[in-house]
C-alpha positions in Angstrom: -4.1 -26.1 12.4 -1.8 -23.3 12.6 -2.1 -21.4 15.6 -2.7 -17.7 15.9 -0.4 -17.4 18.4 2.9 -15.5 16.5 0.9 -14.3 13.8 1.6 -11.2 14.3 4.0 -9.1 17.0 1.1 -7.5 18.2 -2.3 -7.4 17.8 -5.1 -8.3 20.3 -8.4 -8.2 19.0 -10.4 -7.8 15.4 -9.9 -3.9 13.9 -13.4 -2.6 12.8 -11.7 -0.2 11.0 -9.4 -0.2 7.5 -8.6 3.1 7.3 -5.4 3.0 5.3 -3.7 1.4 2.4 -3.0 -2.6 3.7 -5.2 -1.8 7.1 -4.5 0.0 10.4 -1.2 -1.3 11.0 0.5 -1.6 7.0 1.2 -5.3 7.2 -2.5 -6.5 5.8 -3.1 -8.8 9.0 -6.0 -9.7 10.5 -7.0 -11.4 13.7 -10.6 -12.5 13.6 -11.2 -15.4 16.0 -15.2 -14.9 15.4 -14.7 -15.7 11.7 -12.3 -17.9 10.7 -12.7 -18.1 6.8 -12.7 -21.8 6.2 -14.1 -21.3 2.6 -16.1 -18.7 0.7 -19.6 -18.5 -0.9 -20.2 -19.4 -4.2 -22.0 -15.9 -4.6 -21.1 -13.7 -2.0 -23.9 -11.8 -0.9 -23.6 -8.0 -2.1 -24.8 -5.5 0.3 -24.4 -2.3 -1.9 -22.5 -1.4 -5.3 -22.4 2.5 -6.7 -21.0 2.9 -10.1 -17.1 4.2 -10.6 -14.7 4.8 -12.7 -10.9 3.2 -13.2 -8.4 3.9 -10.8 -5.8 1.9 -8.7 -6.5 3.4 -5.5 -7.8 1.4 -2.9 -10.7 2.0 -0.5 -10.6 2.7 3.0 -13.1 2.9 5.9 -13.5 4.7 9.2 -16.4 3.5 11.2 -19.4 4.5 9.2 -17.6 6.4 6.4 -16.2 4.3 3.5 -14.0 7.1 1.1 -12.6 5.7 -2.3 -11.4 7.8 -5.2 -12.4 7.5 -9.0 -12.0 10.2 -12.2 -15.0 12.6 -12.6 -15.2 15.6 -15.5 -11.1 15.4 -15.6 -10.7 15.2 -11.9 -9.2 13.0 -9.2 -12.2 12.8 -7.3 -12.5 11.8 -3.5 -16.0 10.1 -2.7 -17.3 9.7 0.6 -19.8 6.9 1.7 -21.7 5.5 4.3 -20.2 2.3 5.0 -23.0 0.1 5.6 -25.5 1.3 3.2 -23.5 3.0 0.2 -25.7 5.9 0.6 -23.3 9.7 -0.8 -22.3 11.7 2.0 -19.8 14.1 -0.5 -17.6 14.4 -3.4 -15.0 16.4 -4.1 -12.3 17.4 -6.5 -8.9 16.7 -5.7 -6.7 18.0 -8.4 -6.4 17.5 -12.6 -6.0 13.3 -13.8 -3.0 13.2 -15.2 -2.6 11.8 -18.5 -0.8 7.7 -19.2 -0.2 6.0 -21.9 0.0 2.9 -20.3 -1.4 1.6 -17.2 -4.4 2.8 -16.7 -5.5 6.5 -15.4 -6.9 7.7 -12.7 -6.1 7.7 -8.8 -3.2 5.8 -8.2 -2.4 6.7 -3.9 -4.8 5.4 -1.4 -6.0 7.7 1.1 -5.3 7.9 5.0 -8.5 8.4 7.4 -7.1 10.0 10.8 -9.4 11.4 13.4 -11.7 13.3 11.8 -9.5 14.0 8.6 -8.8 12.5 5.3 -5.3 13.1 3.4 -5.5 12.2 -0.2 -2.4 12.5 -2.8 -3.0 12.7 -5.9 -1.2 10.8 -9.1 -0.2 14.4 -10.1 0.9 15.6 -6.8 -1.8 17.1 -5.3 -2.1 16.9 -1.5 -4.9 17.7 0.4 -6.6 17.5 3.9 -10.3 17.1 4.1 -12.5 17.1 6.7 -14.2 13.9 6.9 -17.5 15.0 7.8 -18.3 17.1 4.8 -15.4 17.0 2.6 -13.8 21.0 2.9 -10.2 21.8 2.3 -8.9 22.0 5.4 -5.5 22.3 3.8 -3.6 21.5 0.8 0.4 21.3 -1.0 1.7 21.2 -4.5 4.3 18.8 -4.7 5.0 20.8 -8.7 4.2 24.5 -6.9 5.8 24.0 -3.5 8.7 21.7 -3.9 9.5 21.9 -7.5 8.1 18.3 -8.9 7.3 18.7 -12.1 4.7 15.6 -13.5 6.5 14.9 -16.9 4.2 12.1 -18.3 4.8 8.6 -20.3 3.9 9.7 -23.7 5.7 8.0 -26.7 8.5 9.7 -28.7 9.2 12.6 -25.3 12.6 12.6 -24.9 13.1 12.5 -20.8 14.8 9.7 -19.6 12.4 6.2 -18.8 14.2 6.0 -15.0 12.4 8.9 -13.2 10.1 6.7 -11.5 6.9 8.3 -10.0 7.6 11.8 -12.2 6.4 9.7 -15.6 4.6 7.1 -14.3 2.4 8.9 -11.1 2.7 9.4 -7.6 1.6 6.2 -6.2 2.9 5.9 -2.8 0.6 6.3 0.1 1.4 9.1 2.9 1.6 7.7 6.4 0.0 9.5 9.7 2.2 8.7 13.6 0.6 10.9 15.8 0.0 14.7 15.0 2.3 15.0 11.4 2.0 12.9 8.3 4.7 12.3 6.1 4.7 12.4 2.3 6.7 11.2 -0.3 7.1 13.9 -2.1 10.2 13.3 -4.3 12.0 16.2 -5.1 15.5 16.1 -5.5 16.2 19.8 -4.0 16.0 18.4 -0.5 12.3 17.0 -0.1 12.3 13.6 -0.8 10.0 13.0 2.6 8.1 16.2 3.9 6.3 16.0 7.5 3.3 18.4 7.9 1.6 19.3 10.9 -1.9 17.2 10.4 -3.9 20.0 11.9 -2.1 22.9 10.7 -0.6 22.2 7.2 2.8 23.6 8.5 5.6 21.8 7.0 7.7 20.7 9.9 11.0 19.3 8.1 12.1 18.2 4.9 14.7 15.7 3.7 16.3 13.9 0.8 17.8 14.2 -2.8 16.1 10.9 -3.9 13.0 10.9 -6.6 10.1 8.3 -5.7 9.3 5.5 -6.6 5.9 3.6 -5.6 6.2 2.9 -2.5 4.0 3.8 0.7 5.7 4.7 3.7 6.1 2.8 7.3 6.9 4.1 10.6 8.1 1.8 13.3 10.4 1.7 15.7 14.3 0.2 14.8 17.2 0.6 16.9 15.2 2.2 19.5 14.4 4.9 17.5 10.9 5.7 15.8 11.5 6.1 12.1 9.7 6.4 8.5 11.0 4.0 5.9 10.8 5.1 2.8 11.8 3.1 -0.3 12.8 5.6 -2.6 13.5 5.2 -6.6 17.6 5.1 -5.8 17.5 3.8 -1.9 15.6 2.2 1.2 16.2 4.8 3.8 14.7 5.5 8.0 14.4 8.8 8.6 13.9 10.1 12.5 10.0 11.0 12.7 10.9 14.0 15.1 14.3 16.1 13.4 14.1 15.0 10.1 17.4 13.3 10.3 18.2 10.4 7.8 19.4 7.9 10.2 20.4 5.4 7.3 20.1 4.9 4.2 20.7 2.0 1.8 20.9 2.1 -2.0 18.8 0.2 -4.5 19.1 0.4 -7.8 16.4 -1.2 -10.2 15.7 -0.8 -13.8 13.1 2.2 -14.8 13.4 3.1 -10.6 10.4 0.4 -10.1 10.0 -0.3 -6.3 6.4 -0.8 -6.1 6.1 -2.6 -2.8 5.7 -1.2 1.0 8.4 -1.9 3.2 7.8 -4.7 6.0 9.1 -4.3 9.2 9.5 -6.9 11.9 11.6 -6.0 15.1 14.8 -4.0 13.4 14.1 -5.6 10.3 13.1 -4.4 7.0 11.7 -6.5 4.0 11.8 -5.0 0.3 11.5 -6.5 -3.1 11.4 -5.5 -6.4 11.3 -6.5 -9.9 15.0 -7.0 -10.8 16.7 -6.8 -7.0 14.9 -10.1 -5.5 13.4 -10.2 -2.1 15.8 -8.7 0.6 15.9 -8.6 4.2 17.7 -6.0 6.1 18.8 -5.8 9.7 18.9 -2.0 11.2 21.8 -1.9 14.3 23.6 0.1 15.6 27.3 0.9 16.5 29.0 3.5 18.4 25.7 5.5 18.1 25.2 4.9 14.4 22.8 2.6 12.1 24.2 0.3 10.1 22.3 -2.1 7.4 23.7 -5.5 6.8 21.8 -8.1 4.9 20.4 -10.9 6.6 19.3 -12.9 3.1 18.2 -12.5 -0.3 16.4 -14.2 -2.6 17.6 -13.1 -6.4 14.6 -15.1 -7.8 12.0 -13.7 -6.2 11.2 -11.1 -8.0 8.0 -9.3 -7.7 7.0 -6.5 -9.9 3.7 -4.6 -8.4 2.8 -6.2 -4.7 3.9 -6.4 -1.1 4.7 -9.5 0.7 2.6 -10.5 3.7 3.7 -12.4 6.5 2.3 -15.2 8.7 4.7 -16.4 11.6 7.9 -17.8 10.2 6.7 -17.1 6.4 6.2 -14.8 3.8 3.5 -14.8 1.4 4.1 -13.2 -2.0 4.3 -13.4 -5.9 7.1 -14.0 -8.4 8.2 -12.1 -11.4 6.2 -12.2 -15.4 2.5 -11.4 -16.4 1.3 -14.8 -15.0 3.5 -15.3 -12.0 2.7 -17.7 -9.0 2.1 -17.3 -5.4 5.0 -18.0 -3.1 5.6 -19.1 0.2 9.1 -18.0 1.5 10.8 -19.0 4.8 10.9 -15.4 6.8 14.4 -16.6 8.6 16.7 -17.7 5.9 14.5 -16.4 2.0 14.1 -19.8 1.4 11.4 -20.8 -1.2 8.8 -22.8 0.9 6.8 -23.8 -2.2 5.0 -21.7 -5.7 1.7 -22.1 -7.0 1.8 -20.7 -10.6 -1.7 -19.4 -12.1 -1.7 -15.9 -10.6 -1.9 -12.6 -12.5 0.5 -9.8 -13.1 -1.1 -8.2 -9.7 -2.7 -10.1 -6.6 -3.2 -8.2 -3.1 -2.3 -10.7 -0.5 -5.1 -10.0 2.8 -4.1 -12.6 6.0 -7.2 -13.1 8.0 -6.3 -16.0 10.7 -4.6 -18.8 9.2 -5.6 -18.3 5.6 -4.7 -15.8 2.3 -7.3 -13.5 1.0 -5.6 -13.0 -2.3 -7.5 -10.8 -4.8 -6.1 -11.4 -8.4 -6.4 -8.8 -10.8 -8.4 -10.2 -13.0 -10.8 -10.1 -10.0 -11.1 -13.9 -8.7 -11.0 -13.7 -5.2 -8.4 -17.6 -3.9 -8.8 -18.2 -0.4 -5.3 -20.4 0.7 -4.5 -22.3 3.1 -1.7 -20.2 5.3 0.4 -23.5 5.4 4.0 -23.4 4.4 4.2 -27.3 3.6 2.2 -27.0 0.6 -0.2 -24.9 -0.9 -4.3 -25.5 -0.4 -6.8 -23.8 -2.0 -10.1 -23.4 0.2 -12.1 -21.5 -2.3 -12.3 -19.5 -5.3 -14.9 -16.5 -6.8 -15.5 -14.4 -9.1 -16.1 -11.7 -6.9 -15.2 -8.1 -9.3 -14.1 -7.5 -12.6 -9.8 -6.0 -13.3 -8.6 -4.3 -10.4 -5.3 -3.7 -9.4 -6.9 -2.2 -6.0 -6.6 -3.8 -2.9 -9.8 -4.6 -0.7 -10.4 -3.4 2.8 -11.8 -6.4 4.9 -13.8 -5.2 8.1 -15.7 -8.0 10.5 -16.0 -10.5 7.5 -17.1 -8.0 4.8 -15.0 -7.1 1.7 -15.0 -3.7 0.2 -13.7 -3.9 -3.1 -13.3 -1.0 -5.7 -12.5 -2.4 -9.9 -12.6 -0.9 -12.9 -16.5 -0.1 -13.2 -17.3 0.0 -9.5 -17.1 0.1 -5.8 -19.2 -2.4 -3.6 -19.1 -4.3 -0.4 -19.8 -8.0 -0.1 -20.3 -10.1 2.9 -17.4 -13.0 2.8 -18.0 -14.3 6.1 -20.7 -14.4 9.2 
């Protein structure tokens, strides 16, 4: 068996909470020594399901609040639930649902519980902080009335350009919370690609950036010595200093249509991106004389993922490859190397480590438990667990809450 020990940098005991998009740290990691997922049930028992609507945003949950988004009456709407039980607390409005032509509609970012708070972005950039407890405004932006964002839509026959990322497509990249500001991917290309608000306040602390976004949420760790936000932008991966604003370095990353729809992963001064025409890269962050420099330490050209984030297990990578069907893929994390690839996948799978083994939530809604072994690939289990999503669960103490198309339930996955 692989052992836990380097399965992740840090992390010392089980989280009981999941309170942001891929869990409380970004990497979608968990350490669960009390349940160790050697298979799953052939009907996982359901402990409460409400009715929703469509929607790619995922759900997230705070001790005994569960909060998950859907479309109500033209509305992004923000829903507040008791974990354990399912039972309403609130609802409330976020801002208009913005019209697609493809895709699906509805919520695309997920939203961020901190404290007693909840940030929530909407596809047409709307920002907002709530109040956990009972759902008021505490505070709100308009990415279109405050930085000059204009949502322009993907209808047929409109003649803007098909590269301006999140401005036709949605504002899809989750906001990101270090201590008392949280930082949004705004996207306008007058100076506010990344904003950082005050959490308590709503005062905008500083602005930077030329770039548009993309789809991807942010990160903040440490690299160099320095605590930064890495943003993968629609033009460029960048690390911004989380105090003065100051882009510390920045790397362009050109990809048709602008579509980076993955979350950066960072390991030591590392970063890891893909995308669906660049490959897999990894990055090294140094520094020289004072200043950052990127240099590549590999890329892998072929493995090219078009709508997920790569999770990693000790020395590998888990992720998927490029098409509609498109196979799961191990990848050595020192050198890119394909370990092995397991076609049979869908054009979107969330990838959930818990232990030694993959959580891996297709789209279609099969939930494939795997084997975390980079020799070969082992399927422990397989269920038919929701119908399409392209939302990833939140897994708390061996229960899966899971939001598709027509609903949002939780279902025990493991004692």
């Amino acid at each position: 068996m692989i052992a836990l020990i380097g399965l992740v940098e840090s992390i010392a005991a089980a989280p009981a909470d999941w309170p942001q998009w891929r869990g409380p740290r970004r990497d979608a990691v968990v350490v669960d020594p009390a349940r160790m997922l050697l298979d799953l049930p052939s009907e996982p028992r359901v402990l409460w399901r409400l009715e929703s609507t469509e929607g790619h945003a995922s759900p997230v949950v705070s001790g005994k609040h569960l909060v998950y988004l859907d479309s109500q009456g033209g509305q992004e709407t923000v829903h507040c639930v008791e974990s354990a039980s399912g039972k309403r607390i609130w609802s409330v409005p976020a801002g208009p649902l913005v019209a697609f032509s493809n895709y699906g509609s509805g919520p695309r970012c997920t939203p961020v519980l901190a404290g007693d708070r909840v940030f929530v972005q909407t596809s047409g950039g709307e920002f907002r902080c709530l109040a956990l407890e009972d759902g008021r405004t505490l505070w709100q932006r308009s990415f279109e009335r405050d930085y000059g964002v204009s949502f322009l839509g993907n209808k047929a026959g409109e003649g803007y350009p098909k590269d301006t990322a999140s401005r036709r497509h949605g504002h899809n990249g989750s906001p990101v919370v270090d201590g008392s500001r949280v930082f949004v991917p705004v996207g306008s290309t007058r100076g506010a690609t990344l904003v950082a608000f005050d959490t308590a306040t709503g005062r905008e602390v500083w602005r930077c950036g030329r770039d548009e976004t993309a789809y991807s949420a942010l990160m903040v760790g440490d690299l160099g010595g320095v605590r930064q936000v890495v943003h993968l932008t629609a033009d460029a991966l960048m690390g911004v200093d989380v105090s003065t604003g100051l882009i510390l370095w920045r790397e362009p990353i050109r990809t048709t249509s602008k579509r980076h729809a993955c979350t950066p992963l960072l390991s030591g001064d590392t970063v890891t991106v893909t995308s669906h025409t660049i490959g897999t890269i990894r990055y090294h962050i140094g520094r020289t004389n004072g200043s950052f420099t990127v240099s590549t330490l590999w890329q892998n050209p072929e493995c090219r993922t078009v709508i997920a984030t790569p999770t990693r297990i000790g020395n590998h990578l888990y992720t998927l490859g490029p098409g509609q069907r498109t196979s799961l893929i191990c990848l050595d994390f020192a050198t890119g190397r394909e370990a092995w690839a397991e076609p049979g996948f869908a054009d979107y799978a969330s990838i959930t480590a818990v232990n030694n083994a993959l959580l891996v939530l297709n789209s279609t809604g099969e939930l494939i438990l795997v084997k975390a072994d980079p020799k070969a690939y082992e399927e422990l289990g397989r269920v038919q667990i929701a119908g399409k999503t392209w939302c990833s669960p939140a897994y708390v103490e061996g229960i899966l809450y899971v939001k598709d198309s027509r609903s949002v339930f939780a279902a025990e996955i493991a004692r």
